[in-house]
C-alpha positions as a Markdown table, in Angstrom:
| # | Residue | x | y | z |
|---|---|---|---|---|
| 1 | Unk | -1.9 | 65.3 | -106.0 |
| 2 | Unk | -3.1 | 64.0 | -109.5 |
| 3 | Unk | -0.6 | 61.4 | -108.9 |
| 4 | Unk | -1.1 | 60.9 | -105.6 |
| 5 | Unk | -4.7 | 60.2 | -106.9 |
| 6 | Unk | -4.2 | 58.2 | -110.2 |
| 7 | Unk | -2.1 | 55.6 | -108.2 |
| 8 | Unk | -5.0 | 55.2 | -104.9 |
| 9 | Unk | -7.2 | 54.8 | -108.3 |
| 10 | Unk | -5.4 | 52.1 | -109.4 |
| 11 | Unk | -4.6 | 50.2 | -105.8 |
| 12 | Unk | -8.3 | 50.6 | -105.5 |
| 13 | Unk | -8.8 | 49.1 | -108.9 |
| 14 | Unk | -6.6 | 46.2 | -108.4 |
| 15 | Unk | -8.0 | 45.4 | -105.6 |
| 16 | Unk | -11.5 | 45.3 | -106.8 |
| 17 | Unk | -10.2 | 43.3 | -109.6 |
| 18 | Unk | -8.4 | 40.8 | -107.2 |
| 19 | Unk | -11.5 | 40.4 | -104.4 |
| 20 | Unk | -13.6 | 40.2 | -108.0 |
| 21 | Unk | -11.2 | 37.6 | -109.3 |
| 22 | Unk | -11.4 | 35.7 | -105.8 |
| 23 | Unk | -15.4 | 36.0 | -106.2 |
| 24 | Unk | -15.5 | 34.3 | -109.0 |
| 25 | Unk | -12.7 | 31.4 | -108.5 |
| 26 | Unk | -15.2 | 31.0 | -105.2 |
| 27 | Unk | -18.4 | 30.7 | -107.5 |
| 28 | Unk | -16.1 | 28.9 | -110.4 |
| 29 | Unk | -15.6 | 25.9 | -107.3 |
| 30 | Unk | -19.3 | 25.9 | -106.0 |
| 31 | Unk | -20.7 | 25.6 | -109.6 |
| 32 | Unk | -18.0 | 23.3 | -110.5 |
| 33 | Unk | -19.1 | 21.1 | -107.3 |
| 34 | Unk | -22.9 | 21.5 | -107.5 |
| 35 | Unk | -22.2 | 20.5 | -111.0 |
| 36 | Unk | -20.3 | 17.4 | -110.1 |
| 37 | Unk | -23.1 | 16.3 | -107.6 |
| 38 | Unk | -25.7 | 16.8 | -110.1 |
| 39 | Unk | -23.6 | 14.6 | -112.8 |
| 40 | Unk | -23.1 | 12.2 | -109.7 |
| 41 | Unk | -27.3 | 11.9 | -109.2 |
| 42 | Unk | -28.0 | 11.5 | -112.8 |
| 43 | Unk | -25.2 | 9.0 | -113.0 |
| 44 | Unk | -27.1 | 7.0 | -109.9 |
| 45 | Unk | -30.9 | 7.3 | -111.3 |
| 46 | Unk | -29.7 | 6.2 | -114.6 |
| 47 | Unk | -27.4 | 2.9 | -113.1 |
| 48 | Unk | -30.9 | 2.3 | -111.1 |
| 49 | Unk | -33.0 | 2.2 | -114.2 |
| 50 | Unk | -30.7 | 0.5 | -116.0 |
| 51 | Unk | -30.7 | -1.7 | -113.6 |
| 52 | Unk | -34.4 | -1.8 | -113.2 |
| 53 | Unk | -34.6 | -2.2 | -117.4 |
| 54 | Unk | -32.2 | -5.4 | -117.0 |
| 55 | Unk | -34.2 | -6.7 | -114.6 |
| 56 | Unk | -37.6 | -6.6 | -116.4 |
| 57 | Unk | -35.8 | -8.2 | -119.6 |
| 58 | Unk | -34.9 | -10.5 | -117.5 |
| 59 | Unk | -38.2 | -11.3 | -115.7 |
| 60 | Unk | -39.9 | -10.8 | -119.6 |
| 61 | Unk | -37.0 | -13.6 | -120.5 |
| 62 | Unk | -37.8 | -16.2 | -118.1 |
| 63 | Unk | -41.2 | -15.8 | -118.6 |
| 64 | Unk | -41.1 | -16.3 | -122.1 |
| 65 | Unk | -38.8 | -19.2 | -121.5 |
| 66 | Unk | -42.0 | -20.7 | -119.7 |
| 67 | Unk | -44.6 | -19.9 | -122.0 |
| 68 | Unk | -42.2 | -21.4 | -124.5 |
| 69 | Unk | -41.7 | -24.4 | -122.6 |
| 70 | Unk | -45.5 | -24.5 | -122.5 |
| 71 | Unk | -46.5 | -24.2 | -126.1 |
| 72 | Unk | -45.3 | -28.1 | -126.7 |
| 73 | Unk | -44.4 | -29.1 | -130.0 |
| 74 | Unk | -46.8 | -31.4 | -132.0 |
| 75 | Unk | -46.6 | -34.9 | -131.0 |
| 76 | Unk | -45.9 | -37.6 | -133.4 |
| 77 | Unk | -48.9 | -40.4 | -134.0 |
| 78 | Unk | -46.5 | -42.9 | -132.1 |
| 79 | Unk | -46.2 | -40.4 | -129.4 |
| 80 | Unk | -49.8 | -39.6 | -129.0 |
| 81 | Unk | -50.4 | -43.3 | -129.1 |
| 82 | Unk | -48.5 | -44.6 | -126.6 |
| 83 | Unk | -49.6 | -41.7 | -124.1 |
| 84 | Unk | -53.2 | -42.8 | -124.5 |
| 85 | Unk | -52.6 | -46.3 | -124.1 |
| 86 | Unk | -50.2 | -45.9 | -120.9 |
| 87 | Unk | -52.9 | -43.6 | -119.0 |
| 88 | Unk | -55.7 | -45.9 | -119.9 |
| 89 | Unk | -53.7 | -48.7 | -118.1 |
| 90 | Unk | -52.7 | -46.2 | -115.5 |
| 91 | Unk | -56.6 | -45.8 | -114.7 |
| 92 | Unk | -58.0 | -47.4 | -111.7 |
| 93 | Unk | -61.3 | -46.9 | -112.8 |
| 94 | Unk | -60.2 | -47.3 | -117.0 |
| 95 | Unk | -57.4 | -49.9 | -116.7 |
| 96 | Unk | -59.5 | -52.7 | -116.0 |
| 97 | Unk | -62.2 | -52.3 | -119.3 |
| 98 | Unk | -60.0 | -53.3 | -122.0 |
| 99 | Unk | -60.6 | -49.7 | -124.1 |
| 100 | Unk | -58.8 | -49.4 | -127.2 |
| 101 | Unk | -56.9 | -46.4 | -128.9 |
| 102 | Unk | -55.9 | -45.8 | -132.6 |
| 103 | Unk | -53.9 | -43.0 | -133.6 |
| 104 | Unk | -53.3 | -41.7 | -137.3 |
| 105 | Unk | -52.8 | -37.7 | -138.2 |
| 106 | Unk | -53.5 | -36.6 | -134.9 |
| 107 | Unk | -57.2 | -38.3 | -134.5 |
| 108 | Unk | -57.1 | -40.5 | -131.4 |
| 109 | Unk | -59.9 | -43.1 | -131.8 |
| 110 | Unk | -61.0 | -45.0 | -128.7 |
| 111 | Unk | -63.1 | -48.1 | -129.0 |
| 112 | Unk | -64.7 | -50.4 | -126.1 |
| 113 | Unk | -67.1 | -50.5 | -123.4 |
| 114 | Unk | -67.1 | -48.2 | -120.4 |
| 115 | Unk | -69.4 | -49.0 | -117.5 |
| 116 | Unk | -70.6 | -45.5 | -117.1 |
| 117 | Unk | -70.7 | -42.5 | -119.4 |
| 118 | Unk | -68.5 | -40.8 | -117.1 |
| 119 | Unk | -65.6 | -44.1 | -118.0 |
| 120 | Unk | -66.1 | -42.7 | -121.5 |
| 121 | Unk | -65.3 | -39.1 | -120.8 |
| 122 | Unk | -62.7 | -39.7 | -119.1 |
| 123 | Unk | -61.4 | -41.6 | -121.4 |
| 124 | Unk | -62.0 | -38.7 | -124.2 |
| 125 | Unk | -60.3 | -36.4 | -122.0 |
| 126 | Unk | -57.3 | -38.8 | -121.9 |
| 127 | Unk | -57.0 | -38.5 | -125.3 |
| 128 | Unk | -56.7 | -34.7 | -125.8 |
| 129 | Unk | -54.6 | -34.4 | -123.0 |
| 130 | Unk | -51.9 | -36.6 | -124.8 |
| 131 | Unk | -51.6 | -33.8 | -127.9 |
| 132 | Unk | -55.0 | -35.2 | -129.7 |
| 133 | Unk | -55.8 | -32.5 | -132.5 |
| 134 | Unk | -59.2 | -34.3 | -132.2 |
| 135 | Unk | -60.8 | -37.4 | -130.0 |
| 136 | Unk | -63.5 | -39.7 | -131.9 |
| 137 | Unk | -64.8 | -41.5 | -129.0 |
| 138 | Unk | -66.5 | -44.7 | -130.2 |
| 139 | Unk | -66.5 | -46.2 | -126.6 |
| 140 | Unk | -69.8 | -48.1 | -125.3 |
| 141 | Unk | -71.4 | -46.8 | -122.2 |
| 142 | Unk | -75.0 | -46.8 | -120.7 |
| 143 | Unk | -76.8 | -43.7 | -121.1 |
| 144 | Unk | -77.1 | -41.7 | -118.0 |
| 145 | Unk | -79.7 | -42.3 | -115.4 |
| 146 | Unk | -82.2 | -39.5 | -116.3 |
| 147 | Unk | -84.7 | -38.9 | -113.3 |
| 148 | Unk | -87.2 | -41.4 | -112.6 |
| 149 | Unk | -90.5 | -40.5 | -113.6 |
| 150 | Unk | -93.9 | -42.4 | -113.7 |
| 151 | Unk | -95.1 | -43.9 | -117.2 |
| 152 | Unk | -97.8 | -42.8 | -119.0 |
| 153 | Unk | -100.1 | -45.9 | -118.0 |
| 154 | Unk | -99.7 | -45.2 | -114.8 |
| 155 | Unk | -100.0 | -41.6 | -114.4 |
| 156 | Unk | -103.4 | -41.8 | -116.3 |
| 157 | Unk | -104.1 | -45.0 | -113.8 |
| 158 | Unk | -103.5 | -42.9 | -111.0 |
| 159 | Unk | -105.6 | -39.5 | -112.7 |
| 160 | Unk | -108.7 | -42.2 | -113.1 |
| 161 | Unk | -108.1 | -43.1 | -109.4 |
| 162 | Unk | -108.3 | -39.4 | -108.5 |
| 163 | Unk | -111.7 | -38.6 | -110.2 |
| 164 | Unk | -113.5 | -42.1 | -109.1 |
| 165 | Unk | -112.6 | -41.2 | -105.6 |
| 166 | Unk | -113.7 | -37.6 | -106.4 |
| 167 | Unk | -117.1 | -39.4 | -107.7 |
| 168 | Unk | -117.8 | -41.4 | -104.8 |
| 169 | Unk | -116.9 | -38.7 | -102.4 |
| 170 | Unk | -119.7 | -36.3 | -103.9 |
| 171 | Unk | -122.0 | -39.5 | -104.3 |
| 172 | Unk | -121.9 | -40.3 | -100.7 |
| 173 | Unk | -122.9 | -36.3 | -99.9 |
| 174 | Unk | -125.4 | -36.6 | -102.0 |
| 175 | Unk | -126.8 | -40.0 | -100.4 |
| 176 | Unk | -126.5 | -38.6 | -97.3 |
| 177 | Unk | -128.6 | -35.6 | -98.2 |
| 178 | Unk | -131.5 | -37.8 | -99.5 |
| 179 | Unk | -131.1 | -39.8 | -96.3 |
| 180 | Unk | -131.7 | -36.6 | -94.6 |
| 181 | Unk | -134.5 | -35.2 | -96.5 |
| 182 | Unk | -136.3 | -38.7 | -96.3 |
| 183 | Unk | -135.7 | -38.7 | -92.1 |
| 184 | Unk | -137.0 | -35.5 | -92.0 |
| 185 | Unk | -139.9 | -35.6 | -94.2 |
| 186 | Unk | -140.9 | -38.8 | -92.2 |
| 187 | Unk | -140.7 | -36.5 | -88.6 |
| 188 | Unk | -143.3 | -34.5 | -90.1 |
């Protein structure tokens, strides 16, 4: 019976060790596949921000490509010169005045006449707008209209006006009162 009982032991055994064996090739595939589905997911989020990091260099490399197409290089004197002079002809309301422009390190000079002061801004504008470091704007123009007001003479004219009427007003009342006083004094 010992016998009998050793060998049930060890079918009992051996199959505990076989179902156990089974167990664990069953868990070995379901970690190996939960591991490959998690590998498969980082492999995805890292592509996307790979992606998403290419696409912001990208966006950061245009736009620097603009900014650097922005920032223009200094002009040369010749450059500056011939800009100024080919929008003051452009001009409808410049062309016509015969302004002059002199360029030498950078410093456009205008010279001329402008009809209005507004002429000669524009024409200063002109002139940093072509790459100017600075603009010495010599140009003639009228001052602009200030806002009409009366001269002295005849502000103080019209103040005398004012108190003589004032005068006459109060010496009229006063007339008037006497003329009644003397009507009514004569009644009595």
């Amino acid at each position: 019976m010992k016998k009998t009982f050793a060998v049930i032991n060890s079918l009992l055994l051996v199959f505990f060790i076989s179902m156990s064996a089974d167990a664990q090739k069953d868990k070995t595939k379901e970690l190996s596949s939960k591991t490959k589905k998690s590998t498969e997911k980082v492999a995805e989020k890292t592509a996307d921000t790979s992606k998403k990091a290419g696409e912001k260099t990208a966006d950061t490399a245009k736009s620097a490509g603009k900014k650097a197409k922005d920032v223009v290089a200094p002009k040369s004197d010749d450059d500056i010169q011939r800009c100024v002079t080919d929008k003051l002809t452009a001009s409808a309301s410049l062309k016509g005045l015969g302004l002059n422009a002199a360029t030498a390190d950078g410093v456009v000079t205008l010279t001329g006449t402008a009809k209005t002061s507004k002429d000669k801004k524009a024409a200063a504008k002109i002139g940093k707008d072509c790459g100017a470091k600075t603009v010495t704007n010599n140009i003639e123009a009228p001052p602009e209209k200030a806002v009409k007001s009366e001269p002295k003479e005849a502000k103080s004219e019209s103040k005398e006006a004012k108190s003589q009427t004032k005068e006459d007003k109060s010496q009229s009342k006063d007339e008037k009162k006497s003329a009644k006083k003397s009507e009514s004094s004569k009644k009595n």
